[in-house]
KOLZA-859324 format. One line per 5 residues: number of its first residue (from 0); for each residue x, y, z of C-alpha. Coordinates in nm, 3 decimals. Layout:
<recs>
NUM	X,Y,Z  ...
</recs>
This chain:
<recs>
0	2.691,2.751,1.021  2.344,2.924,1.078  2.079,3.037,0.839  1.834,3.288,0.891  1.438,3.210,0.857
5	1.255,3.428,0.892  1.367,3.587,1.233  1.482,3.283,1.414  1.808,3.105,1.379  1.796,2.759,1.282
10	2.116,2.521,1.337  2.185,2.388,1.035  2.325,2.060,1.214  1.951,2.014,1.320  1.797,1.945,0.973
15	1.764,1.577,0.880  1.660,1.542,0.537  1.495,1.212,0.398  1.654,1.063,0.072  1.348,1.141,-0.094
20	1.385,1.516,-0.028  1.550,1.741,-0.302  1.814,1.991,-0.230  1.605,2.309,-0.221  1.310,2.183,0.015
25	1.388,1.951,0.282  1.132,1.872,0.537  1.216,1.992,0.882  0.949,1.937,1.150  0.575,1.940,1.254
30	0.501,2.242,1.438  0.144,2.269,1.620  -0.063,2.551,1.762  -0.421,2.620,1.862  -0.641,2.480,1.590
35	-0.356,2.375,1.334  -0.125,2.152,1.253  0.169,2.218,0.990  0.450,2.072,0.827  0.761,2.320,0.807
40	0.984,2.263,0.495  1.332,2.468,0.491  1.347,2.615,0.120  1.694,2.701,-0.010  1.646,2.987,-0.256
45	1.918,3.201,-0.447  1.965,3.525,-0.405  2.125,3.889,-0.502  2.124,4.232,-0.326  2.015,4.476,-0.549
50	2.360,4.659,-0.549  2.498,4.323,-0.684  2.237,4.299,-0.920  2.295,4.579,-1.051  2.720,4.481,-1.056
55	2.733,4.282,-1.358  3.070,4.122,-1.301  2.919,4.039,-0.924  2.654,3.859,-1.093  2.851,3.615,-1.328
60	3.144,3.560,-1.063  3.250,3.183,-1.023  3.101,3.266,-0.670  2.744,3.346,-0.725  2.630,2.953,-0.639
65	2.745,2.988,-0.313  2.459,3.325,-0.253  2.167,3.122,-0.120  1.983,3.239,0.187  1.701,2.924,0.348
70	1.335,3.059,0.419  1.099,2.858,0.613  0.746,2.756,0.457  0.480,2.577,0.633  0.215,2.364,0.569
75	-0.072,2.303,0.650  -0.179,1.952,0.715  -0.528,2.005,0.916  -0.675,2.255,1.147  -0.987,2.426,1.220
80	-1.244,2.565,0.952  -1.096,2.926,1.070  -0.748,2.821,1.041  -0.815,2.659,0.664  -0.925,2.965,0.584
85	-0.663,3.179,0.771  -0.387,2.949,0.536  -0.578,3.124,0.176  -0.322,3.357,0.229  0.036,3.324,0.221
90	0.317,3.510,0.511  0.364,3.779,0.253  -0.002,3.819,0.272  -0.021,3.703,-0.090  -0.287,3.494,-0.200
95	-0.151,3.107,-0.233  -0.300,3.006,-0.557  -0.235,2.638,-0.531  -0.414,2.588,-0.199  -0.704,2.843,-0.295
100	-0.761,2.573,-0.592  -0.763,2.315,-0.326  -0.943,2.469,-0.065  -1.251,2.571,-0.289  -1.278,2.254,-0.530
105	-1.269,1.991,-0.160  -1.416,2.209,0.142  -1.798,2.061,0.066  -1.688,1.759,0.254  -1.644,1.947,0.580
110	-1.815,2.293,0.588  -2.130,2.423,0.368  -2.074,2.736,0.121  -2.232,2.975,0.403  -1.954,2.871,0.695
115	-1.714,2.972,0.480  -1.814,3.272,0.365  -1.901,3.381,0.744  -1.603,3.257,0.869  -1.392,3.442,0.523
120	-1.546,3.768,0.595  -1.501,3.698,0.968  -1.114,3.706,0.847  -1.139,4.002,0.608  -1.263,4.230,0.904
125	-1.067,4.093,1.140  -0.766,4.198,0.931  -0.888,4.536,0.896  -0.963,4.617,1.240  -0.552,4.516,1.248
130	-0.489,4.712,1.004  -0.676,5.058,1.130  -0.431,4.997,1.474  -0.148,4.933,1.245  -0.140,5.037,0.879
135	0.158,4.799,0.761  0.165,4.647,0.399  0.170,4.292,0.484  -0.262,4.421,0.651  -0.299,4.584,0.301
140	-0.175,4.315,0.122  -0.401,4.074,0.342  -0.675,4.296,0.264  -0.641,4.215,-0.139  -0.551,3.869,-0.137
145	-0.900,3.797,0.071  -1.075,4.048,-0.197  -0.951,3.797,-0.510  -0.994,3.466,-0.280  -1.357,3.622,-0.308
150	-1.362,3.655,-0.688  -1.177,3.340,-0.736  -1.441,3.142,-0.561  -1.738,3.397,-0.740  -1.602,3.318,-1.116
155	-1.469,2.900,-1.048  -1.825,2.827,-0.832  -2.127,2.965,-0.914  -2.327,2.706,-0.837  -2.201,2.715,-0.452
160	-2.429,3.116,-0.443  -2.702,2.952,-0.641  -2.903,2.892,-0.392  -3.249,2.987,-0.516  -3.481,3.126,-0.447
165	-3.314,3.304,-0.147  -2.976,3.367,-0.282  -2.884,3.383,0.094  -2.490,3.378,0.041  -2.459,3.606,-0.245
170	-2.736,3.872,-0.034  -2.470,3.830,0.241  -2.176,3.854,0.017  -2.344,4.230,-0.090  -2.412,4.352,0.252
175	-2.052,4.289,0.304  -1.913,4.423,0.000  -2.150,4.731,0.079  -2.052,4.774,0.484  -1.679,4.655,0.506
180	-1.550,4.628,0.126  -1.665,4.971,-0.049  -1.523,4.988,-0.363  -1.356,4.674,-0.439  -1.571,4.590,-0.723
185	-1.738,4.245,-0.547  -2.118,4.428,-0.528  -2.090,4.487,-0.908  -1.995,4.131,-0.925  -2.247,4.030,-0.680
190	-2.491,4.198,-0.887  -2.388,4.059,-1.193  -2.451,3.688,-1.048  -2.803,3.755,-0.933  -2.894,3.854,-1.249
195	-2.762,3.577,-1.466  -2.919,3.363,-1.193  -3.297,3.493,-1.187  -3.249,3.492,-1.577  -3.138,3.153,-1.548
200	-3.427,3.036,-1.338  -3.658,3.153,-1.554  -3.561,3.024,-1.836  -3.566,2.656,-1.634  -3.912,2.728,-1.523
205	-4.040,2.779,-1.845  -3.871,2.449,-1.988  -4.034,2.266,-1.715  -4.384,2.413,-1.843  -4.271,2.265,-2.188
210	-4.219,1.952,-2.114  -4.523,1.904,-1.828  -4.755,1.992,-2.152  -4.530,1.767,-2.419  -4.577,1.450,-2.156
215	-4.989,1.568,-2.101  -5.006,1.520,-2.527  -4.943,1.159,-2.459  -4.568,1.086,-2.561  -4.451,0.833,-2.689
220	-4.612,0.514,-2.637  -4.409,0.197,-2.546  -4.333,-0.110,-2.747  -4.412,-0.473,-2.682  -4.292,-0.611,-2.960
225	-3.973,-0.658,-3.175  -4.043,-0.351,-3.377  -3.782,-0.127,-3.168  -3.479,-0.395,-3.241  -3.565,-0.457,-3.599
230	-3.516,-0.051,-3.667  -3.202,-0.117,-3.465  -3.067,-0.286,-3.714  -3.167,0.000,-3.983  -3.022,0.298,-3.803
235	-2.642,0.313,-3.893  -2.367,0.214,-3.654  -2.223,0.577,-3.694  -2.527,0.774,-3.620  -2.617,0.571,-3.309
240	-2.282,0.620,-3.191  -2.240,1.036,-3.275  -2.588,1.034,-3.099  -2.467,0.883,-2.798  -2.128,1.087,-2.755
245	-2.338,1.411,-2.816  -2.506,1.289,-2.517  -2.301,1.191,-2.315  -2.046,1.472,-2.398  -2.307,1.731,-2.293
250	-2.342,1.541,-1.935  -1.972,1.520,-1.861  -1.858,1.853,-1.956  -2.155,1.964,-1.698  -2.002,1.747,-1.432
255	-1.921,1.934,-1.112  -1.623,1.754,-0.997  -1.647,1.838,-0.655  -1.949,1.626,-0.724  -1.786,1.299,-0.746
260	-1.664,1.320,-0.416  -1.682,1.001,-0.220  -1.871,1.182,0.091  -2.050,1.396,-0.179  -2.190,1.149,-0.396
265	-2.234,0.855,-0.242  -2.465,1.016,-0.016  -2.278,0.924,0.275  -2.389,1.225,0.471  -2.792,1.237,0.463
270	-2.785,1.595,0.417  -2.630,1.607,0.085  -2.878,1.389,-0.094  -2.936,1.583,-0.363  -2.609,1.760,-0.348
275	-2.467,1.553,-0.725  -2.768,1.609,-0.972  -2.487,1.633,-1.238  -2.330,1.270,-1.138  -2.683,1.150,-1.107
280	-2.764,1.271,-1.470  -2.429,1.057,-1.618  -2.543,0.762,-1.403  -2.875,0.764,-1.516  -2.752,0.802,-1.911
285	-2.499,0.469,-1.875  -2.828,0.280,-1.708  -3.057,0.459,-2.012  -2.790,0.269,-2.261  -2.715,-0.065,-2.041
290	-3.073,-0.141,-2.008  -3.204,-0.067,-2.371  -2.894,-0.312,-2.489  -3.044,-0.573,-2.275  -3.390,-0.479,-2.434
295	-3.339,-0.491,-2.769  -3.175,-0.829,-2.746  -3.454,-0.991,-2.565  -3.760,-0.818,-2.730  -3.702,-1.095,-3.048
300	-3.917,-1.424,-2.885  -4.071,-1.422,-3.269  -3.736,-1.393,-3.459  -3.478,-1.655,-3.521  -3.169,-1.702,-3.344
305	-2.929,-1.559,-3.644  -3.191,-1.233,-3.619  -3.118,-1.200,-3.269  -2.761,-1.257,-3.302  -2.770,-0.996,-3.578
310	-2.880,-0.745,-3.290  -2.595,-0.807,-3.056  -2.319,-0.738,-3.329  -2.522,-0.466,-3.437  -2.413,-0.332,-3.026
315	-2.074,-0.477,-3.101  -2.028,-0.282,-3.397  -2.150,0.012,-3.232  -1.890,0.021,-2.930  -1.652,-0.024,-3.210
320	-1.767,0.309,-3.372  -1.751,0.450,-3.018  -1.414,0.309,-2.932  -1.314,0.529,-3.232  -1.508,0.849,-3.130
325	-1.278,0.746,-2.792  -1.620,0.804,-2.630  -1.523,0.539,-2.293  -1.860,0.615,-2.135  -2.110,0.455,-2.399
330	-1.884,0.193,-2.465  -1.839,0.043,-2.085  -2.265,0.105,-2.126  -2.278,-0.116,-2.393  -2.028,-0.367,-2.305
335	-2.212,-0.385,-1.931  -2.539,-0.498,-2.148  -2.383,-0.725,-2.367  -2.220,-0.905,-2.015  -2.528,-0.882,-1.821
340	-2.680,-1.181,-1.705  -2.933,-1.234,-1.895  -2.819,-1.164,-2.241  -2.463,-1.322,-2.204  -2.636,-1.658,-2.101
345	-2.807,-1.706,-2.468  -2.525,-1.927,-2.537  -2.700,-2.049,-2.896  -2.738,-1.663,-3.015  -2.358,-1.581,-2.962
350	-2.239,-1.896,-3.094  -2.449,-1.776,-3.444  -2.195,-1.418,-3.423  -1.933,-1.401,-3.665  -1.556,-1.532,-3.589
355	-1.464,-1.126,-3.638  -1.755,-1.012,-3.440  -1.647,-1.210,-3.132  -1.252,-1.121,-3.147  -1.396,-0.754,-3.183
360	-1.634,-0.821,-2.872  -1.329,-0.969,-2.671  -1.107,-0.686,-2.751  -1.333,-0.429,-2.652  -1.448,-0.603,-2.318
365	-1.040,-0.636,-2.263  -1.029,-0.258,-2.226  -1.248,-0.233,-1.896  -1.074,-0.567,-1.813  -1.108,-0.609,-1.420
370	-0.859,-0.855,-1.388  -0.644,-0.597,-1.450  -0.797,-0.401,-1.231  -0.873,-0.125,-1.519  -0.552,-0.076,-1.554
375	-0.573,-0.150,-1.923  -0.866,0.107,-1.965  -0.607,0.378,-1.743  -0.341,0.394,-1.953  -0.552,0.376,-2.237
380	-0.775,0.654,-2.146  -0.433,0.863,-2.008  -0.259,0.773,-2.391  -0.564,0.913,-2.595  -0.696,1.156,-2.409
385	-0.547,1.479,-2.551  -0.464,1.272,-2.914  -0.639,1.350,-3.209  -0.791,1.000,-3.276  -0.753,0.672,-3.154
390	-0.478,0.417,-3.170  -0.659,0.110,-3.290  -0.544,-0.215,-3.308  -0.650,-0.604,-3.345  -0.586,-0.929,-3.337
395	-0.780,-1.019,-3.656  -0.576,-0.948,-3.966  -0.901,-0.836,-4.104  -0.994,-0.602,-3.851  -0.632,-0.433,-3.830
400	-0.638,-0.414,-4.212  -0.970,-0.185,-4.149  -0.784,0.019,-3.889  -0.521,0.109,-4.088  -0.717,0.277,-4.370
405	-0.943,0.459,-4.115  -0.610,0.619,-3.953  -0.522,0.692,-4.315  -0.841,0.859,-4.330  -0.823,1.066,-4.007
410	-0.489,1.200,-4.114  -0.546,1.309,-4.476  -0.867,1.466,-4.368  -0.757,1.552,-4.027  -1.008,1.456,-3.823
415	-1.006,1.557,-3.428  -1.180,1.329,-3.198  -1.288,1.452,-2.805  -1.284,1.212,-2.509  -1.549,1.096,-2.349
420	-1.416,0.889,-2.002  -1.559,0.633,-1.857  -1.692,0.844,-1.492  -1.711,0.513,-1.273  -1.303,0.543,-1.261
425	-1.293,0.837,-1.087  -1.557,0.752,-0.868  -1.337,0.465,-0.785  -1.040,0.661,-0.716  -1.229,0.892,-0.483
430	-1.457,0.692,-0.311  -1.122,0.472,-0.205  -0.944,0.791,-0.094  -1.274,0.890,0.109  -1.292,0.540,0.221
435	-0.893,0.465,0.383  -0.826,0.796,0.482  -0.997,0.981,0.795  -1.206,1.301,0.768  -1.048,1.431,1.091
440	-0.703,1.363,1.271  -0.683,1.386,1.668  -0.825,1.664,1.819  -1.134,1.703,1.543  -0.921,1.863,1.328
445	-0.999,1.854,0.942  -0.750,1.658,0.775  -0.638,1.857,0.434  -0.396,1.607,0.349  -0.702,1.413,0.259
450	-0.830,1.663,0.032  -0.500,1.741,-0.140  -0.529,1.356,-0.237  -0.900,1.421,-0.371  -0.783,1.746,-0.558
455	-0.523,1.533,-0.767  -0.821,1.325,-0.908  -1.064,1.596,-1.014  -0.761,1.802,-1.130  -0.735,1.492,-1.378
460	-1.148,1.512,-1.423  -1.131,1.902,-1.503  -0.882,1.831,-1.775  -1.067,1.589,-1.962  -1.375,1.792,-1.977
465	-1.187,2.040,-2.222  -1.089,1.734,-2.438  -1.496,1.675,-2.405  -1.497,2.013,-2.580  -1.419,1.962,-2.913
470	-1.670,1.705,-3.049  -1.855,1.902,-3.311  -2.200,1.678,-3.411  -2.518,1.788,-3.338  -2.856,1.632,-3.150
475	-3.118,1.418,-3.334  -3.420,1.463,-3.223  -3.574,1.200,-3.417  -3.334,0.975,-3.248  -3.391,1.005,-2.886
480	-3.779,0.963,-2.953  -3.691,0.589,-3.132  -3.465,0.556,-2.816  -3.662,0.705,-2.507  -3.961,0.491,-2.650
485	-3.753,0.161,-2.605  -3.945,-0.019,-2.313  -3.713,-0.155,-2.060  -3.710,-0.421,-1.803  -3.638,-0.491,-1.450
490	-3.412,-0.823,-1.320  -3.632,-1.044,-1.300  -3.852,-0.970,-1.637  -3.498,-0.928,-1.835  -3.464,-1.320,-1.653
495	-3.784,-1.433,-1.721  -3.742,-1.317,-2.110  -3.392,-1.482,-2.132  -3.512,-1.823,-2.033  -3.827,-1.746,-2.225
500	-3.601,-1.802,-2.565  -3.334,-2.019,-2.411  -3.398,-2.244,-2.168  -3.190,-2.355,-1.876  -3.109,-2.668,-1.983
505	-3.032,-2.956,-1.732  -2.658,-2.900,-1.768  -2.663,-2.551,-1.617  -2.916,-2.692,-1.278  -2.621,-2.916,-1.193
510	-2.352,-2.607,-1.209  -2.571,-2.459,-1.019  -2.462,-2.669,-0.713  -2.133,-2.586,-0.707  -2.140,-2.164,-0.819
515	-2.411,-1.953,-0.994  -2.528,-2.083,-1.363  -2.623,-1.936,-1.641  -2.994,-2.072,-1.582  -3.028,-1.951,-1.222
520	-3.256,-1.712,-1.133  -3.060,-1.355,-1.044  -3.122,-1.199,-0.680  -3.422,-0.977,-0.666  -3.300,-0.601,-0.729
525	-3.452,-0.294,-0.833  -3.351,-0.180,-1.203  -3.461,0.213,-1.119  -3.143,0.206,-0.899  -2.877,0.047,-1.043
530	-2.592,0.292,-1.082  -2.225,0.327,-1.183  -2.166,0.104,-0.927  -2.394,-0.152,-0.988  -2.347,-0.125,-1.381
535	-1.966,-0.183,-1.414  -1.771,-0.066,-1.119  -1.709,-0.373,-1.013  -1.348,-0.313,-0.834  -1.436,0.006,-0.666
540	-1.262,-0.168,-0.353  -0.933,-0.215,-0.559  -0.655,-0.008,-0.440  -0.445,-0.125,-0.771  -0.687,0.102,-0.962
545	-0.539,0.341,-0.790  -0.352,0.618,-0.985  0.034,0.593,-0.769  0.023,0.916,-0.640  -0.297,0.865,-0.434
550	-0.210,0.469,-0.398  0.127,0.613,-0.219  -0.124,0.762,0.057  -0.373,0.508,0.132  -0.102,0.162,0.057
555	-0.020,0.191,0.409  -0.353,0.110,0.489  -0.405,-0.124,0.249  -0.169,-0.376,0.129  -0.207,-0.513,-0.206
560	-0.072,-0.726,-0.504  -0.207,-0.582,-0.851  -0.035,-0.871,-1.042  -0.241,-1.120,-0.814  -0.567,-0.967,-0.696
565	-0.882,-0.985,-0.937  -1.234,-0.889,-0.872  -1.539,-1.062,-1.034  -1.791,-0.894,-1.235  -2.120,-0.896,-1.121
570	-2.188,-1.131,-1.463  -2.004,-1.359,-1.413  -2.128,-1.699,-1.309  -1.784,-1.840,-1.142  -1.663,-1.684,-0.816
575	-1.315,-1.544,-0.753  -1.042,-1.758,-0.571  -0.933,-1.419,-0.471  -1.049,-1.102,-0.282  -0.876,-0.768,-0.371
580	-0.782,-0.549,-0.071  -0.703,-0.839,0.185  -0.392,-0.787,0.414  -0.320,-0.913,0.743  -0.492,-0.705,0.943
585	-0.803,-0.526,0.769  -1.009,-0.596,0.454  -1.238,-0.353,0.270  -1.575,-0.480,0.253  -1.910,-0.371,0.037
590	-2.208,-0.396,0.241  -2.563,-0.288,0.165  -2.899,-0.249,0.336  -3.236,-0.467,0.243  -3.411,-0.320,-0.005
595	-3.694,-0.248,0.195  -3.414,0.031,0.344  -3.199,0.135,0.108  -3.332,0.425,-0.077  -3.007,0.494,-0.255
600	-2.895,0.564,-0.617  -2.602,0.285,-0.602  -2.593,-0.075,-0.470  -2.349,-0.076,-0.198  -2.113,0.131,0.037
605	-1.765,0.010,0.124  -1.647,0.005,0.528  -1.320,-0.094,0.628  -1.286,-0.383,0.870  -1.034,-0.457,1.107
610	-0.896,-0.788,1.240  -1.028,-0.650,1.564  -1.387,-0.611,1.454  -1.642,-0.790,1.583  -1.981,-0.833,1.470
615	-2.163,-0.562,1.686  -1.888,-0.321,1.598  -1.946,-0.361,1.233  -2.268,-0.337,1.212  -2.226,0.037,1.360
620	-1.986,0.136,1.112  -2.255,0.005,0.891  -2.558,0.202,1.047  -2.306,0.492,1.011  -2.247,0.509,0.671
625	-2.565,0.505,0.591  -2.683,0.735,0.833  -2.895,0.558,0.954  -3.027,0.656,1.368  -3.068,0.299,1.511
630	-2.995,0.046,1.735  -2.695,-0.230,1.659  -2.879,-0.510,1.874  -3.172,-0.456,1.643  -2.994,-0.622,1.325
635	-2.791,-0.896,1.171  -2.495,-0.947,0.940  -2.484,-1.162,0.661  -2.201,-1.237,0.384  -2.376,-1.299,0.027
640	-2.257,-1.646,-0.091  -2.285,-1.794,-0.427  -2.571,-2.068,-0.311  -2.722,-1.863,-0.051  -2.613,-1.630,0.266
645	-2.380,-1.682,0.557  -2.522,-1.582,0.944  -2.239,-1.390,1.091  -2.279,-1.484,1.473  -2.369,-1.214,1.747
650	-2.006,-1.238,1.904  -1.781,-1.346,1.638  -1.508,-1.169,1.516  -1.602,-1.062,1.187  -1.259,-1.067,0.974
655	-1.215,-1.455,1.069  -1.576,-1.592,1.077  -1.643,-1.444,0.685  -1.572,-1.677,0.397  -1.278,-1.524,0.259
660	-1.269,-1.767,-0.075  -1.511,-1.515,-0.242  -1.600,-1.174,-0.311  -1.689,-1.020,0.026  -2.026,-0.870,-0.044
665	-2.228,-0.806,0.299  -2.577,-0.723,0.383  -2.750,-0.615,0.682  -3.115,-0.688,0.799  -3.311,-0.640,1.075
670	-3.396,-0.939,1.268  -3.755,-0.912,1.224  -3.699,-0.920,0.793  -3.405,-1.221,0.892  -3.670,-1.462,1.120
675	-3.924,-1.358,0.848  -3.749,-1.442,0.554  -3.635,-1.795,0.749  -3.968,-1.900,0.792  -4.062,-1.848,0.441
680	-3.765,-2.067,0.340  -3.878,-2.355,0.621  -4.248,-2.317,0.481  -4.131,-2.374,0.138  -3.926,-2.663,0.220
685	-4.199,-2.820,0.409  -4.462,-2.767,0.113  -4.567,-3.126,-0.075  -4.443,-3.131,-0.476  -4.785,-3.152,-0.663
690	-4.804,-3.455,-0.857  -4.820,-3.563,-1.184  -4.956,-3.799,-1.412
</recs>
């Protein structure tokens, strides 16, 4: 038996369908041409002539299953910037809504909003020259599906013609709409934009003006003393936390989730530095929280210890209130403070918290578990995010008992609580994805498959942002002055102030021998540019973080166990017995540059690395990812240890010379900074202890 698709006749003996392939779309081959490469599905579709639609008795016969005709539908899988574009429009010249959606929330990663707009109208006139040889409907249908492709792109990305002060794509979006588009309606809508965006610049420019004269009048002068934690603990709970979701509500819902992709945000291409001001704003807010946590439990040298213990459940308390406004964000912020070094080491303040206060502390910190790898902060965030309030419970009979009445509470006065997530997840999800899977396939061509991967993530991002929607409190400005006027501290001053009111004690020097102590002296690092990364996204490398769907793509690359790997905070004072993303032939590695080179927003990048790699061949992928135009010969590779660093050698193959037993954290120097930084360390060592009487 033969079916018919689309002009050709297709053997049906020919089709082998995999298991996993329903009855109605079966995969049948890869078919490639110039610039393209596609995957062909057979789709078996029912259907009825119009005479037998029109014969009732026809259409309810026992027989009708058997009318069923098999079209062919392809693919595309990657191809050509012209050939992405060509694929906007379906073989019935329709326009194919699903991969429009696709197309225009990914394409930043391989083409800038001027390329494809030349290379669109390049399409739309090369379809009407066709179509003045030839006047057929599928050309006029072509015609109109480019025309709302156009408008589509115009109403769901703005910001991609906002491009000021030249306006250079939306000028050359008129001249077309003007020369080869005459009354289709896109230079009124052209218009339109310009407008709202000179209005819109103005308005910018003159809030700029504000605040330059606001910061001339002085502002608001810093505290040195324990003033700032002491009306801490007379602000309520409640207020601190509504203050904090209106925040951080406002900064999510003006996310731009093609934004948080991986070669988008992480900077990985030089050229799109500034290309995620909206990521860089929600970055900047969970650093704005982490570090005035830290602040306000350190600025209290002239208070007691049950004073200062008082200020860290105050935090606790409020990441409870937050946990309840099912703001995720804030909460991870505060729970990252709380962790940090130097406030979880003041072993005599938590031991004055309450018994509740700690079990509350616990429970909270269990949500962004990464032993788990976050998968207990997934589900949770996947359970609650269209709910109407949280689902709270406890371990503490006391704390469930409160729980109960508040859901009483929400119900009889039915309350409706937004979500807030916590961003750093799906920067995870998408920097992995940008990370195992290849920008281009043989031949140059742009892999799609890739971004159909990406688009499943910030499909999940764009749906949350409505949830962000319906929070309802308004800004304090009283507020934000008491909490932009909280002075905070770098590393090593947060350090400094830590021992300053506990101590290392004698106990901790000897741990310190064997792993990293809660008295040790953290590595130098610059506070300004600590990020999500650096501030809580610990397992970025983690494929078991993973949502399935995108896990099913890149677990081929990647073998994994999420009941056995675990990743270690960058907190904690013991290292991990285990490394996430180890299999037997590649590892995913973080590596970073000296800090006299890296000029970036987040601590590290992450590079695959091969069993075949050896050290000059890493340290290229290396220069690559950063962008950086330089020499391999000129550097070195070093794995960050626990006591101190580890020399990769010259020749040595990377994957077996690295010390496997802990977290594999790399960093690369120049030789000149690595004999430099030796010889300090030898001078030191060779300097007489003073002595005394």
């Amino acid at each position: 038996m033969k079916v018919s698709c689309e002009g050709m006749e297709i053997d049906r003996l020919e089709l082998q369908p995999t298991q996993s392939q329903d009855d109605t779309n079966r995969f049948w081959r890869e078919e490639r041409e110039d610039g393209a490469v596609y995957h062909a599905y057979l789709k078996k579709v029912t259907y009825l002539s119009q005479a037998r639609l029109e014969d009732e008795n026809e259409r309810n016969s026992e027989f009708s299953h058997l009318m069923w005709e098999t079209h062919k539908v392809r693919v595309i899988r990657a191809g050509t910037l012209a050939k992405l574009v060509e694929s906007l429009t379906n073989s019935r010249g329709e326009m194919d809504s699903s991969y429009v959606n696709i197309f225009l929330a990914t394409y930043r990663t391989f083409a800038t909003p001027r390329q494809v707009l030349d290379t669109l109208i390049e399409r739309y006139k090369f379809v009407r020259s066709q179509t003045k040889a030839d006047k057929t409907e599928l050309c006029e249908n072509l015609l109109r599906a480019l025309k709302s492709v156009i408008f589509v792109w115009l109403d769901s990305y703005p910001e991609d013609f906002h491009d000021t002060p030249e306006y250079t794509c939306l000028l050359e979006l008129q001249r077309f709409a003007v020369d080869s588009a005459a009354g289709s309606g896109i230079d009124v809508k052209v218009k339109e934009k310009l407008q709202a965006f000179r209005a819109e610049d103005a308005e910018f420019t003159a809030r700029q003006l504000e605040l330059s004269f606001s910061l001339s009048d002085g502002g608001h002068p810093a505290d040195t003393d324990s003033s700032k934690s002491l009306a801490l603990l007379e602000i309520s709970c409640r207020k601190i936390a509504e203050q904090l979701t209106f925040k951080d509500a406002d900064l999510f819902r003006k996310v731009i989730p093609h934004h948080c992709l991986g070669a988008v945000w992480s900077k990985r291409d030089k050229e799109s530095q500034n290309n995620a001001p909206s990521i860089q704003a929600t970055i900047q807010q969970f650093n704005n929280v982490s570090l005035r946590v830290i602040a306000t439990v350190l600025k209290t040298r002239e208070l007691k210890t049950s004073q200062r213990a008082k200020v860290i459940q105050k935090w606790i308390l409020i990441a409870q209130d937050l946990r309840e406004l099912k703001n995720f964000s804030s909460l991870k912020a505060i729970i990252t403070g709380l962790q940090s070094h130097p406030v979880y080491r003041l072993r005599k303040t938590w031991t004055a918290l309450s018994k509740d206060a700690m079990v509350l502390f616990e429970e909270l910190s269990e949500i962004f578990s990464v032993e788990n790898n976050q998968i207990n902060s997934r589900e949770l965030l996947m359970k609650e995010a269209t709910a109407k309030f949280p689902d709270l419970d406890s371990q503490s009979k006391t704390l469930k008992r409160k729980n109960l009445q508040k859901r009483r509470s929400w119900i009889d006065n039915g309350i409706v609580q937004g979500t807030v997530p916590y961003l750093g997840t799906f920067l995870t999800d998408l920097t992995m994805i940008d990370t195992a899977l290849p920008d281009t396939i043989e031949d140059g061509l742009i892999n799609f498959e890739k971004r159909r991967k990406e688009f499943e993530v910030l499909a999940q991002l764009k749906l949350l942002q409505s949830a962000a929607s319906i929070y309802t409190m308004t800004e304090d400005n009283c507020f934000w002055r008491w909490f932009n006027s909280i002075r905070t501290y770098s590393d090593l001053e947060s350090h400094e102030m830590s021992c300053s009111l506990e101590p290392p004690s004698e106990s901790s020097a000897k741990i310190k021998k064997k792993s990293a102590s809660l008295g040790t002296k953290p590595t130098r690092a610059d506070s300004t540019k600590l990020g999500l990364f650096a501030c809580g996204l610990e397992d970025r490398n983690s494929i078991a973080s993973i949502p399935d769907t995108i896990a099913a793509s890149v677990g081929p690359l990647l073998s994994h166990s999420s009941s056995t790997s675990s990743v270690i905070s960058s907190d904690s004072d013991t290292p991990s017995s285990q490394t996430p993303f180890k299999s037997s032939d590649s590892y995913v590695i973080k590596v970073s540059l000296d800090s006299s080179q890296n000029d970036t927003t987040h601590v590290y990048k992450s590079i695959m690395l091969m069993n075949s790699d050896h050290t000059h061949t890493v340290i290229e992928k290396i220069l690559e990812k950063y962008a950086i135009e330089a020499q391999a010969d000129n550097y070195c590779l070093l794995q960050i240890l626990p006591d101190g660093e580890l020399l990769i050698p010259d020749r040595a193959n990377v994957f077996y010379a690295l010390n496997n037993s802990v977290e594999l954290n790399f960093i690369l120097r120049t030789r000149q900074e690595y004999e430099t930084i030796k010889e300090k360390k030898k001078g030191a060592r060779r300097r007489p202890k003073k002595l005394t009487i």
